[in-house]
VEXNUKE-499481 format. One record per residue (C-alpha): residue in three letters; y, z, x. Coordinates in steps of 0.05 Angstrom, whole numbers, padded with zeros to 5 digits, always signed. Each point is the difference from the previous one (the first is absolute). Layout:
N
ALAYZX
...
END
This chain:
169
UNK+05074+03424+01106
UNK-00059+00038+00023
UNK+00003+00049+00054
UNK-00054+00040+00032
UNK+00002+00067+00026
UNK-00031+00070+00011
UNK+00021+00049-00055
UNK+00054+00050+00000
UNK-00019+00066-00032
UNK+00051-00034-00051
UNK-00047-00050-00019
UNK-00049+00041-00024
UNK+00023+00028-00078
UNK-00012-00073-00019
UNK-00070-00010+00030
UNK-00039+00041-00059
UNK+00034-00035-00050
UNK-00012-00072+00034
UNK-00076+00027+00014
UNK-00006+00016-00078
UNK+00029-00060-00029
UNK-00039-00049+00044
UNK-00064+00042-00008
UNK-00006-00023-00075
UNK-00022-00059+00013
UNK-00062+00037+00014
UNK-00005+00020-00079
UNK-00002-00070-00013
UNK-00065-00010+00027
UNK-00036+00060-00020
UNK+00015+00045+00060
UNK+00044+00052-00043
UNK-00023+00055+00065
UNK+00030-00039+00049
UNK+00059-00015-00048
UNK+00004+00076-00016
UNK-00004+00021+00071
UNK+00054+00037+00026
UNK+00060-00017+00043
UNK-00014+00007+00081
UNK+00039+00075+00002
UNK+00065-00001+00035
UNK-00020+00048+00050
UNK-00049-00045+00030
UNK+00055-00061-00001
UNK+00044+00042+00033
UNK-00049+00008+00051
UNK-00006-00071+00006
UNK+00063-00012+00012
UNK+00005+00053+00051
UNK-00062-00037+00037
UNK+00039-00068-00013
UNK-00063-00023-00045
UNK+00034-00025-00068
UNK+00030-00057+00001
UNK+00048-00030-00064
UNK+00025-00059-00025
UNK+00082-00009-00028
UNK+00028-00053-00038
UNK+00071+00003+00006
UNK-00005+00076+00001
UNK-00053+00008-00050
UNK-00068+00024+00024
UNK-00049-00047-00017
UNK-00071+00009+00028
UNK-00025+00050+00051
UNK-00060+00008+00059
UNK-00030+00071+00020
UNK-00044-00001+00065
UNK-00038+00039+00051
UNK-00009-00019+00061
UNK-00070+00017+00024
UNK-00028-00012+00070
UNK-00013-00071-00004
UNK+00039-00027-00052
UNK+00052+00007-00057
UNK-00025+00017-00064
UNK+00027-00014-00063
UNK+00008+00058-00054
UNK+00033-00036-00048
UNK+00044-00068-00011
UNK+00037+00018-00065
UNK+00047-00050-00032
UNK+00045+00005-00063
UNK-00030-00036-00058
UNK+00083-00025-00009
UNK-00019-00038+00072
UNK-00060-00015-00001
UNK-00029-00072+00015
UNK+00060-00015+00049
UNK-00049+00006+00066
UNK+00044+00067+00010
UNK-00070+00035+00016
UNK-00016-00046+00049
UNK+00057+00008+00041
UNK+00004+00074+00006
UNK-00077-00005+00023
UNK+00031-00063+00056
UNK+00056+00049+00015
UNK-00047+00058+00014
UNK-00047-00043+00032
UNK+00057+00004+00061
UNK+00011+00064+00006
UNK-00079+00018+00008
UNK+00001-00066+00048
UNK+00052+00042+00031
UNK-00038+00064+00017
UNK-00059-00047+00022
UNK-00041+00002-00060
UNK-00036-00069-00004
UNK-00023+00012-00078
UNK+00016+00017-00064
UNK-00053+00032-00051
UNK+00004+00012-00066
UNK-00043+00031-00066
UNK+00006-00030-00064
UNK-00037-00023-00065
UNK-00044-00061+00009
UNK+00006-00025-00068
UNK+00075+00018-00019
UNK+00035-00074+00009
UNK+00060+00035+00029
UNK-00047+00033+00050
UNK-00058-00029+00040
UNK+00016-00073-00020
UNK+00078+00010+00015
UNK-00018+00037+00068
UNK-00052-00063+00021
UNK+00063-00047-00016
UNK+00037+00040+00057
UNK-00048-00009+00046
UNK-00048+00064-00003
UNK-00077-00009-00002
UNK-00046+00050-00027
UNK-00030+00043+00059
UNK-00076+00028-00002
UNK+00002+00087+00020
UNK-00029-00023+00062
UNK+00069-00036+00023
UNK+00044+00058-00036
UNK+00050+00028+00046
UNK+00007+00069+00027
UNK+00031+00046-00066
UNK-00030-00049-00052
UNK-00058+00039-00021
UNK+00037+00059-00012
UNK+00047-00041-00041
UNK-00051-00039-00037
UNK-00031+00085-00013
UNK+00066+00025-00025
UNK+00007-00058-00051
UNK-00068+00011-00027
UNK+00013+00069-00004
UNK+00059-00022-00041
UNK-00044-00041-00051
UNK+00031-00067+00022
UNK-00078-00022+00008
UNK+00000-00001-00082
UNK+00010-00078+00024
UNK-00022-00043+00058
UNK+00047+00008+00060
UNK+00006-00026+00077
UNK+00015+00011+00060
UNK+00040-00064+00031
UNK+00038-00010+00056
UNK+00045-00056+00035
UNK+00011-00018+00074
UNK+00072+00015+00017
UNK+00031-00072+00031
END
């Protein structure tokens, strides 16, 4: 059974190795930086779960997938949807992002928004299948362009990304 839930400071010694293991799929299609990339520190997902931001999945126990967010002015934002490769394909993903989508309904946030690759399958097309639509800078959000600014920064812009976002029902 799969239960959803905001992280415990517990939860977070087997995020990096989740993160790592899933992020290999990334080697697979020629994006060894993104593959190489290191773990989200634990500082900053303790901070998240101090803020009430990261979200995980459990399967009888076991963590299985995990959601860090911001919440910006207009809407949530998605950091990252992470889940284990040992899980993946199970539409686990997809329910942490419809369990999250209540809380920010919840603090009267009407949309979610999101960054990802346009051409990863697993990214852009899997997003779309949820429900996002690609959103021109003109429609971006309040926080967006300084999110979209820090990723560049990053080199994630070695490969076309977007921005995307999805109407909370």
């Amino acid at each position: 059974m799969i239960r959803m839930r905001l992280a415990t400071l517990d939860d977070i010694s087997q995020i990096a190795p989740m993160e790592q293991a899933a992020s290999e799929v990334f080697r697979e299609i020629g994006m060894t930086a993104v593959a190489d990339d290191a773990p989200i520190p634990d500082a900053v997902l303790e901070q998240a779960v101090a803020d009430q931001r990261l979200w995980v999945a459990t399967e009888y126990g076991t963590l299985r997938a995990y959601l860090l967010a911001e919440f910006l002015p207009e809407s949530l934002h998605i950091e990252q949807v992470t889940v284990h490769p040992d899980a993946a394909h199970r539409g686990i993903g997809a329910m942490l992002i419809q369990s999250v989508s209540g809380d920010a309904r919840a603090v009267a946030l009407g949309k979610i928004t999101l960054t990802t690759f346009e051409n990863v399958p697993w990214n852009a097309p899997y997003y779309e299948r949820l429900g996002f639509i690609d959103i021109d800078e003109s429609e971006w959000p309040t926080g967006i362009a300084e999110i979209v600014q820090a990723e560049k920064d990053k080199g994630l812009y070695a490969w076309p990304r977007v921005v995307m976002m999805r109407p909370i029902e």
